[in-house]
C-alpha positions in Angstrom: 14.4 -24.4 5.3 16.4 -21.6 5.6 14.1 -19.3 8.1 11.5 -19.9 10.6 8.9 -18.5 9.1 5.5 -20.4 9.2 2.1 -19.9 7.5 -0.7 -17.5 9.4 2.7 -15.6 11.2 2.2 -12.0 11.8 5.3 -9.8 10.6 5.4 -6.3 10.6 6.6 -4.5 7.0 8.0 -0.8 7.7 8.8 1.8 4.5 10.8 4.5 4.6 8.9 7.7 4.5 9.0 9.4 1.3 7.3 11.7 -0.4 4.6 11.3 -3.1 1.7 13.0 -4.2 -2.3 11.7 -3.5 -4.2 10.8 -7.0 -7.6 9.9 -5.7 -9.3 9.8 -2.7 -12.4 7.8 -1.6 -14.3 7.0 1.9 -12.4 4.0 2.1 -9.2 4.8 0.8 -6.5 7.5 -0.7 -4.6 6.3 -3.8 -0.9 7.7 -4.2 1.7 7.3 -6.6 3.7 4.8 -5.9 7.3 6.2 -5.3 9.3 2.7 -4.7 8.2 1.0 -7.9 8.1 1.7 -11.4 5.6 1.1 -14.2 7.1 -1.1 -16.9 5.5 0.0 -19.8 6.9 -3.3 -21.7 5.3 -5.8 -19.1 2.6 -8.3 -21.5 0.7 -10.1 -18.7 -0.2 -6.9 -16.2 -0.9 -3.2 -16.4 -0.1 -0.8 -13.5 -0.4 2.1 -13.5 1.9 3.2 -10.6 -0.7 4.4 -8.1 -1.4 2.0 -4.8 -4.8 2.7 -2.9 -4.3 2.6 1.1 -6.8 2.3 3.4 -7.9 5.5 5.4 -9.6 4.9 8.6 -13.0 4.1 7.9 -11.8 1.0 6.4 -9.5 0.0 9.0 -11.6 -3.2 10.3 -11.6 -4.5 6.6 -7.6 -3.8 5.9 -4.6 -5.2 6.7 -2.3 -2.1 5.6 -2.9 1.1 7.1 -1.5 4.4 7.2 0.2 5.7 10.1 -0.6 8.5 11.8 -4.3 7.6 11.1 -5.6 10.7 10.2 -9.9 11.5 10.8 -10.2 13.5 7.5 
């Protein structure tokens, strides 16, 4: 193998900020558009629609992604 990588390792995944606008929000989580992919409007076997829902606080104990600065409201 070419790394040391191992099943159950804990790696931490940093984006660059960028901005993006919110398209939903819920008690559990805030949906945005996604700004680092695009939808493929071609693709047969999945259908995105370019928005990823991230966790907001009150689901913190169920998520692994999170928001940072966790924000009350």
């Amino acid at each position: 193998m070419s790394h040391d990588y191992r099943p159950g390792d804990v790696l931490l995944l940093e984006c660059p900020s960028t901005e993006t606008a919110v398209t939903g929000v819920t008690r559990y989580y805030v949906s945005v558009r996604w700004p680092w992919l695009e939808v493929d409007p071609q693709a047969e076997n999945i259908r995105w629609n370019g928005q990823r829902a991230l966790p907001t606080p009150a689901a913190r104990e169920r998520e692994i992604f999170r928001t940072e600065p966790a924000r009350p409201h």
